[in-house]
C-alpha positions in Angstrom: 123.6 103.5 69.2 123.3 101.3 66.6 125.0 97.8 65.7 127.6 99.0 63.2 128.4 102.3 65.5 128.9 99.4 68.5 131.1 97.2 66.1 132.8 100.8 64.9 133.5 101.4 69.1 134.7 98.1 69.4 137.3 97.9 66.9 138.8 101.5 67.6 139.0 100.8 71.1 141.0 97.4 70.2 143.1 99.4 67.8 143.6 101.8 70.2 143.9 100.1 74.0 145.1 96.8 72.6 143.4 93.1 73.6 145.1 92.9 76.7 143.9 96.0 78.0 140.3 96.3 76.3 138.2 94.0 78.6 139.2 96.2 81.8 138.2 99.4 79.7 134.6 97.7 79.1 134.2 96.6 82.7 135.3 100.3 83.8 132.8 102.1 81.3 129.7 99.5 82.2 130.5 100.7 85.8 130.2 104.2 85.2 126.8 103.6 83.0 125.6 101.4 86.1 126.6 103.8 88.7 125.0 106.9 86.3 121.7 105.0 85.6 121.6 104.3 89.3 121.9 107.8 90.3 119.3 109.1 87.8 116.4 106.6 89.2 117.2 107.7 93.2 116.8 111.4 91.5 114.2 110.4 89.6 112.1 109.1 92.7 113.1 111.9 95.1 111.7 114.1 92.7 108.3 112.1 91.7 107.9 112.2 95.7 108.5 115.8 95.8 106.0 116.4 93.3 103.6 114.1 95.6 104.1 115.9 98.9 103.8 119.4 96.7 100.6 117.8 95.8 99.3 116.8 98.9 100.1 120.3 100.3 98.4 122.2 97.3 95.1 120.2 98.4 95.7 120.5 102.4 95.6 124.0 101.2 92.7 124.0 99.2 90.9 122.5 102.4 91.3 124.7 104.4 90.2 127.1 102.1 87.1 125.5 101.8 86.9 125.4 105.7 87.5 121.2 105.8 83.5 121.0 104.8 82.5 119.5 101.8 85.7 118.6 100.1 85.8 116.5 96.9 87.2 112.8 97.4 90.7 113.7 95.8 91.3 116.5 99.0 89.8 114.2 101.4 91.7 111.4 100.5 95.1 114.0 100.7 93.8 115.0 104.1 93.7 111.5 105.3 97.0 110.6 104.2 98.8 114.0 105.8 96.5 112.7 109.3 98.3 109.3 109.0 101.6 111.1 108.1 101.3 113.3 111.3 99.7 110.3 113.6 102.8 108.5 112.9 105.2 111.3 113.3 103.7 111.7 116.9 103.9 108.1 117.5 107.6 108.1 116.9 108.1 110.9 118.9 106.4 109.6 121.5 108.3 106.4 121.8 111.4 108.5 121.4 110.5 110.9 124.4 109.6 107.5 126.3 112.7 105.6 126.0 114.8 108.4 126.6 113.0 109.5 129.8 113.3 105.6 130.6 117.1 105.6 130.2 117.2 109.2 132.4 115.2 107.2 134.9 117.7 104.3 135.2 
């Protein structure tokens, strides 16, 4: 939108809503774009880590494929990651299963 279509908005919507009431329509409508562009970037990153995890399990894939011996650096770094991913997984599960067998315990 350009400055004379803004000025164009702006002078309708005074014509139209009146001083008293234009101020509240601008605070409503900057919501709505704040809420909207909010919205788009948390779909925006869900999908870009989609895409990632799609990735990493193209790659997991092509490893074992290849039988997990001489991968290029781009699957064994993939690899690495998903071990972390699953290391810390177990971790948390572990602690879970431990403080709940703790609490049975007491």
């Amino acid at each position: 939108m350009g400055m004379w279509e803004l000025v164009v908005v702006m002078i309708v919507g005074l014509i139209v809503l009146g001083p008293e009431r234009l101020p509240v329509a601008v605070r409503t409508v900057s919501g709505w774009i704040k809420s909207i562009k909010s919205m788009a970037n948390h779909i925006s990153a869900e999908v870009s880590e989609e895409l990632r995890i799609h990735e990493l399990h193209q790659n997991l894939k092509k490893a074992e494929q290849q039988n997990m011996d001489n991968l290029p650096s781009e699957l064994q770094d993939s690899v690495k990651e998903l071990e972390k991913a699953a290391q810390s997984v177990t971790r948390s599960y572990e602690k879970s299963t431990q403080q709940s067998s703790n609490n049975k315990d007491e």
